[in-house]
SEVOPA-96888 format. One record per residue (C-alpha): residue number from 0; x, y, z. Coordinates in nm, 2 decimals, m for minus. Each point is the difference from the previous one (the first is absolute). Example, Ala and Ser with C-alpha at 12.3 -4.5 7.8 and 13.67 -1.06 7.14 Angstrom:
PT   lumdo        x        y        z
PT       0     1.23    m0.45     0.78
PT       1     0.14     0.34    m0.07
***
This chain:
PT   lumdo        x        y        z
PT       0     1.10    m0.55    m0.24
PT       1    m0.29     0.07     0.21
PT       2    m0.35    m0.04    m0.24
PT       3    m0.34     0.15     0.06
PT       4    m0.17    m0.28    m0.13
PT       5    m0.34     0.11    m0.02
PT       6     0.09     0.33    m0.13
PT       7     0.17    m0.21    m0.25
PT       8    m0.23    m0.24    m0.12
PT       9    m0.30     0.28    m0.01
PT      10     0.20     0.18    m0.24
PT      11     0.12    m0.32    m0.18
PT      12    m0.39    m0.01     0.02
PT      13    m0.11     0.33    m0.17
PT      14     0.31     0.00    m0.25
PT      15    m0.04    m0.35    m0.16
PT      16    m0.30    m0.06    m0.22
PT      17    m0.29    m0.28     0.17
PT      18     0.04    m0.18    m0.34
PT      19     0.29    m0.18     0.19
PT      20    m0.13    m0.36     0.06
PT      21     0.06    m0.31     0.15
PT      22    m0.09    m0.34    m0.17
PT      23    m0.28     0.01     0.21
PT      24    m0.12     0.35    m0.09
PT      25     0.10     0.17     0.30
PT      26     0.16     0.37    m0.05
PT      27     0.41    m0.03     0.10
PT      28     0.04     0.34    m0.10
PT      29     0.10     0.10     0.36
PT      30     0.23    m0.30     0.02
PT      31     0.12     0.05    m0.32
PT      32     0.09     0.37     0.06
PT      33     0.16    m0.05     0.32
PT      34     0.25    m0.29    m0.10
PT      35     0.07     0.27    m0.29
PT      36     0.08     0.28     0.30
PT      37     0.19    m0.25     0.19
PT      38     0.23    m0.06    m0.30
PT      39     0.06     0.33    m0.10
PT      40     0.05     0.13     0.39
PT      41     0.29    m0.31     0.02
PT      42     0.14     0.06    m0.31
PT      43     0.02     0.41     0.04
PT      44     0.12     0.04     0.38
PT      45     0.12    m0.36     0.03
PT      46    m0.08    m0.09     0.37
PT      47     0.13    m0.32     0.19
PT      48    m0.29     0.00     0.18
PT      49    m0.41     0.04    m0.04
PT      50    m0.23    m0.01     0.24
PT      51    m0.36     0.03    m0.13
PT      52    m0.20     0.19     0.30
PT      53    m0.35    m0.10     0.03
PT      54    m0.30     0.22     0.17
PT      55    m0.10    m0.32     0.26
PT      56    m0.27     0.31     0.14
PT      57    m0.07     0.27    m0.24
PT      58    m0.16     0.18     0.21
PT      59     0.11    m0.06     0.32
PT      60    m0.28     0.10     0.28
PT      61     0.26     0.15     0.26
PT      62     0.08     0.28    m0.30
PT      63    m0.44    m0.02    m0.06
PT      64    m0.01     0.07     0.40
PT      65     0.20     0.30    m0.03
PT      66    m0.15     0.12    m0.35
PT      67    m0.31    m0.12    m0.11
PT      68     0.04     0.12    m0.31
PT      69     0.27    m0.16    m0.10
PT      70    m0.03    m0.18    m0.30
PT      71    m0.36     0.02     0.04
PT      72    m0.05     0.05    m0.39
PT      73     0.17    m0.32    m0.10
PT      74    m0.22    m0.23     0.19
PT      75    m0.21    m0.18    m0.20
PT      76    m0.39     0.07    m0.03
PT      77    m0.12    m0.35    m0.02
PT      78     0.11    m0.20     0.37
PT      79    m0.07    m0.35     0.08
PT      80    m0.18     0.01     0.31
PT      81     0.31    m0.14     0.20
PT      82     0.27     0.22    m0.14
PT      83     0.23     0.09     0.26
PT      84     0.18     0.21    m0.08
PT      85    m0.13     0.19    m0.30
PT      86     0.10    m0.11    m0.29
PT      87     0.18     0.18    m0.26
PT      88    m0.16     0.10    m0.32
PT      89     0.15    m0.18    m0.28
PT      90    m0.04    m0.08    m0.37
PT      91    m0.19    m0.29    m0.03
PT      92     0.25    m0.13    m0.28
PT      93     0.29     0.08     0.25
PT      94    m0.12    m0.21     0.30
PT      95     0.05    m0.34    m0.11
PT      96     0.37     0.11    m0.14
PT      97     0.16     0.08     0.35
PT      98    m0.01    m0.36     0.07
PT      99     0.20    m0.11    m0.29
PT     100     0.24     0.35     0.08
PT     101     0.11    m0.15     0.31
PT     102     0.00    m0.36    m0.14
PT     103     0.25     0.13    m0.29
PT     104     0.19     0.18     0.22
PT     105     0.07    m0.28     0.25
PT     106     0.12    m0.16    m0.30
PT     107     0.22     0.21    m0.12
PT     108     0.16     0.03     0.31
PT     109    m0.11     0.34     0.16
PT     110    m0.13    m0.04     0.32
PT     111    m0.38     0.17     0.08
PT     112     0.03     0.16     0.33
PT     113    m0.28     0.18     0.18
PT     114    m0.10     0.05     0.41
PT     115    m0.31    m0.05     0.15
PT     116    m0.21     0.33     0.05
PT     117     0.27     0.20    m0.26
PT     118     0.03     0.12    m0.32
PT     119     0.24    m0.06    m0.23
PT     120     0.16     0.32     0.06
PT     121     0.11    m0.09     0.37
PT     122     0.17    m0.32    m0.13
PT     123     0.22     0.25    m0.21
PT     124     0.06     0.24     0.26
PT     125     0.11    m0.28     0.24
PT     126     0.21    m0.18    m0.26
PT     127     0.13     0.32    m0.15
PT     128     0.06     0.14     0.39
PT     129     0.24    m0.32     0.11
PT     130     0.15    m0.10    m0.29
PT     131     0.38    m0.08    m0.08
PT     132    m0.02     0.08    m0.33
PT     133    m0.10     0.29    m0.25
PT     134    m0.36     0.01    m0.04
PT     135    m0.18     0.09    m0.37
PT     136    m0.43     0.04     0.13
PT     137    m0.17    m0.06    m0.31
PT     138    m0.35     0.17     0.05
PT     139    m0.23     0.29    m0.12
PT     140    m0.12     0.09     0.33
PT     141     0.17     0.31     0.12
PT     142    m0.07    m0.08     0.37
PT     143     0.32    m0.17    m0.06
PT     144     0.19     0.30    m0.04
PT     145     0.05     0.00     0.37
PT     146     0.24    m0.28    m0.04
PT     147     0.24     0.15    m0.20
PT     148     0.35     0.03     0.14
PT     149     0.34     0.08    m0.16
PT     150     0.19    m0.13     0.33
PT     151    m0.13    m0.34    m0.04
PT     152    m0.03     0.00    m0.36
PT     153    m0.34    m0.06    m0.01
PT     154    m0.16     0.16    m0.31
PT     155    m0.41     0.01    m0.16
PT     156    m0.05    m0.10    m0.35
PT     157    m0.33     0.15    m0.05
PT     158    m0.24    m0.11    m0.29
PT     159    m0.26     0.27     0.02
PT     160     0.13     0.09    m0.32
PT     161    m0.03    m0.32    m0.17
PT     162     0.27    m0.25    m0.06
PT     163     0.15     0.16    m0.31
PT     164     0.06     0.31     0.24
PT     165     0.12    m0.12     0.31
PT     166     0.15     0.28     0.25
PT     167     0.27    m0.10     0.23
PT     168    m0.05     0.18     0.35
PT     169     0.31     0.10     0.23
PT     170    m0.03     0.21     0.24
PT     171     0.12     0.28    m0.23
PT     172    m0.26    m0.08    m0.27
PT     173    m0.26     0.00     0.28
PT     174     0.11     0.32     0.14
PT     175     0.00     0.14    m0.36
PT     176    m0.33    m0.13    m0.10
PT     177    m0.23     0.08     0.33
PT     178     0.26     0.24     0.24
PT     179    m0.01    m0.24     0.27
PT     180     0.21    m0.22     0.12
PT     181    m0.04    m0.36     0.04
PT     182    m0.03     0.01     0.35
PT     183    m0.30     0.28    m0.05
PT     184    m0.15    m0.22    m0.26
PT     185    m0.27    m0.17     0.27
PT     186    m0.03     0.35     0.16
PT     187    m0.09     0.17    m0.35
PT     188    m0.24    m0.26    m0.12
PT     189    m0.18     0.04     0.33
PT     190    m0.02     0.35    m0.04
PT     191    m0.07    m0.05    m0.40
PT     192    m0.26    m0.25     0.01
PT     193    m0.06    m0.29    m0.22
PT     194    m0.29    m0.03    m0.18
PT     195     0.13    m0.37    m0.17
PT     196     0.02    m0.11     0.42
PT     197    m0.32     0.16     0.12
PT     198     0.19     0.24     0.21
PT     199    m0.11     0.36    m0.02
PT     200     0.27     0.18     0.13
PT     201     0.01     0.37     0.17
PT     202    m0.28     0.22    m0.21
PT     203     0.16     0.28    m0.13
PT     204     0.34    m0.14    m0.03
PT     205     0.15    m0.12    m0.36
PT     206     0.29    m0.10    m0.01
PT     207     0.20     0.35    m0.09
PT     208    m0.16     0.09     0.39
PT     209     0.13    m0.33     0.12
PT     210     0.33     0.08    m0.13
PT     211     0.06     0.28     0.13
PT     212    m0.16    m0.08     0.36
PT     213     0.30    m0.25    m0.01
PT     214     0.26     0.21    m0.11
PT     215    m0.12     0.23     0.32
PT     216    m0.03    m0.27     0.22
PT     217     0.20    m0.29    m0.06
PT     218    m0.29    m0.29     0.07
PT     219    m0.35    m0.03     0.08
PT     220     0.07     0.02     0.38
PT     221     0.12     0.33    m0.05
PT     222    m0.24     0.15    m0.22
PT     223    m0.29    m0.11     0.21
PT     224     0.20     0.16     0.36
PT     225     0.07     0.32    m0.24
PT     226    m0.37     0.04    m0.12
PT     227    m0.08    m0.04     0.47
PT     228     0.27     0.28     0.00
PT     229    m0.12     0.34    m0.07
PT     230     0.29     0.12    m0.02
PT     231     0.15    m0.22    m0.28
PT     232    m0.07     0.20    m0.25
PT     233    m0.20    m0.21    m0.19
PT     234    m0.28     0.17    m0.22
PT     235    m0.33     0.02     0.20
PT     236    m0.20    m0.22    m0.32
PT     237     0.23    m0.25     0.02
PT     238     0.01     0.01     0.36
PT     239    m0.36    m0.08     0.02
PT     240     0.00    m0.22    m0.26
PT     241     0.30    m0.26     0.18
PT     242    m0.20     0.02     0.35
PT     243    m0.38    m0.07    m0.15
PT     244     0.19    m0.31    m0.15
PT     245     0.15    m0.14     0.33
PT     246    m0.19    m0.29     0.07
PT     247     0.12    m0.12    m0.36
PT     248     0.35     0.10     0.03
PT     249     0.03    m0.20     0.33
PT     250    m0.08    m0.32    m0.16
PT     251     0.09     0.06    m0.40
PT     252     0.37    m0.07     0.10
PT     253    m0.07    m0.36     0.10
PT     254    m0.21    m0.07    m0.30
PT     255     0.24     0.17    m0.28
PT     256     0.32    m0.12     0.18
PT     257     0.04    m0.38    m0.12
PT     258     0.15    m0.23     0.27
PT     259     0.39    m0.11     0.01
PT     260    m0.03    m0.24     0.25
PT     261    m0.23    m0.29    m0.11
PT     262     0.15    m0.36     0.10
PT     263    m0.01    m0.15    m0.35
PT     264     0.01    m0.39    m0.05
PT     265     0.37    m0.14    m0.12
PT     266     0.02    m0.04    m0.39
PT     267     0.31     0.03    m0.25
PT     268    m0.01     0.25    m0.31
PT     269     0.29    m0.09    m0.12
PT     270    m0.01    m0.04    m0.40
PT     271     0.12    m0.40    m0.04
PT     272     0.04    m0.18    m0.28
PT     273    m0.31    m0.19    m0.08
PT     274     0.00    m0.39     0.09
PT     275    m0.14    m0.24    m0.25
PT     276    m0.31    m0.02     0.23
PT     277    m0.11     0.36    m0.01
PT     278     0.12     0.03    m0.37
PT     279    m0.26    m0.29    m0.09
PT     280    m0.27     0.19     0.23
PT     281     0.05     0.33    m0.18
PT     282    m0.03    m0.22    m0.35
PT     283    m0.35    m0.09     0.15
PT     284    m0.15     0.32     0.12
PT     285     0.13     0.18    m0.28
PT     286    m0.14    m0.24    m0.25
PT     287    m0.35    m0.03     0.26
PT     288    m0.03     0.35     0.02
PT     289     0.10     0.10    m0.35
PT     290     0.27     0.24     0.12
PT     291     0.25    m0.04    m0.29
PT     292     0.26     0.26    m0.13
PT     293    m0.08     0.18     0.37
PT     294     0.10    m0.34     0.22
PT     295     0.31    m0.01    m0.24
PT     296     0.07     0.35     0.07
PT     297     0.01    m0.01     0.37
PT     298     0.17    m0.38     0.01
PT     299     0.30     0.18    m0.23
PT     300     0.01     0.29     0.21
PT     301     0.02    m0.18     0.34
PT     302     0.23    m0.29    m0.16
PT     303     0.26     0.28    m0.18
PT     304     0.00     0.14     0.42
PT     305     0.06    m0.33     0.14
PT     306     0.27    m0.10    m0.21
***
């Protein structure tokens, strides 16, 4: 079980009230509301592994290079003077929390793995890409669609609906919900747009015209050499509309497509059996950080997995 762990703890985040508090007074409700995810994501789809992917760049510049736009409307308006890169705009009662997410996570056992200058997302699609095993991603960002794969049994459990509504996506429930495949996925979203990534996509084209300009055509290659051939057949507006957009559609690719190739650090996912050390560790960030009935959740989840 690959996680999204940003996407996770944001909506961990918005979905668990700020009256969550440490001792100290510091808001856990992001904690809190993660370690609750964590245990009902074990106890549902019971995984032997997790893997908690982390955004090391979340904004990497080579995808900024290509589209400047990208993720332009999440950078945050206030900048210390030797911020480099950008930095993200983030609740200012969310900040201080990531620390201790990674710090509880280490301790329950899942390892945090991120690469320099990537996001999260291209951890998952290298880990998803190579591995042995089945593969449950556990995100709501549908740029992760593109990973899907029925051969390799790598499905998307997408959260965009909330965690009491969670949608499994195969490629049949991908194909049923957007009329692509998951190998068009990256194509349509280029074609699309993204408003949530800063990428604008082909004006003119929803996605009912990006649909069918794949049905047509297969991939993006091919729609952009049947909108240079007159006599393709393709309509005249949307014609003009694919060629006016070439410049974006010779670099969107690179951007939407997330890597598969990364060379990620060692680490083990495996879900072990706590030792006495790490049981006596979580006893004191749990009772440090006031995470309660939602550290006892995830420690029974993981220890019913590992035993």
């Amino acid at each position: 079980m690959l996680l999204d762990t940003a996407a996770l703890y944001f909506r961990a985040f918005y979905a668990v009230p700020d009256s969550m508090r440490a001792p100290n007074g510091m808001p856990v409700n992001a904690v809190r509301g993660l370690l609750d995810i964590v245990a009902r994501l074990a106890s549902e789809f019971q995984p032997s592994e997790i893997v908690a992917c982390w955004d090391d760049a979340w904004r990497p510049q080579w995808r900024v290079d290509l589209i400047p736009t990208y993720k332009t409307h999440r950078v945050a308006a206030a900048q210390p003077a030797d911020a480099d890169p950008p930095l993200e705009e983030v609740p200012d009662l969310l900040t201080p929390q990531v620390a201790v997410i990674r710090e509880v996570l280490g301790a329950l056992g899942v390892p945090v793995v991120g690469a320099p200058d990537h996001e999260a997302d291209d951890v998952i699609g290298t880990l998803a890409s190579h591995s042995p095993i089945p593969v449950d991603v556990v995100t709501g960002d549908r740029d992760l669609f593109q990973l899907v794969d029925d051969s390799r049994e790598v499905r998307v459990i997408y959260t965009g609906r909330g965690m009491a509504r969670l949608e499994i996506l195969t490629d049949a429930a991908l194909e049923a919900k957007y009329g692509v495949t998951p190998a068009q996925y990256a194509d349509f979203a280029a074609l699309r747009g993204d408003a949530s990534d800063g990428l604008p996509g082909v004006p003119g084209v929803g996605e009912k015209t990006a649909v069918r300009l794949l049905s047509a055509y297969g991939n993006l290659d091919g729609i952009i050499a049947a909108a240079a051939a007159p006599a393709s057949g393709m309509a005249a507006p949307v014609r003009a509309r694919i060629l006016a957009a070439a410049d974006y559609l010779t670099v969107a690719p690179a951007v939407v497509k997330v890597v598969r190739d990364l060379d990620l650090p060692a680490f083990d996912a495996r879900i072990r059996v706590s030792t006495r050390e790490q049981a006596a560790e979580l006893d004191r960030l749990g009772a440090h950080w006031g995470l309660g009935a939602s550290m006892t959740r995830a420690r029974d989840a993981l220890g019913a997995l590992s035993s």
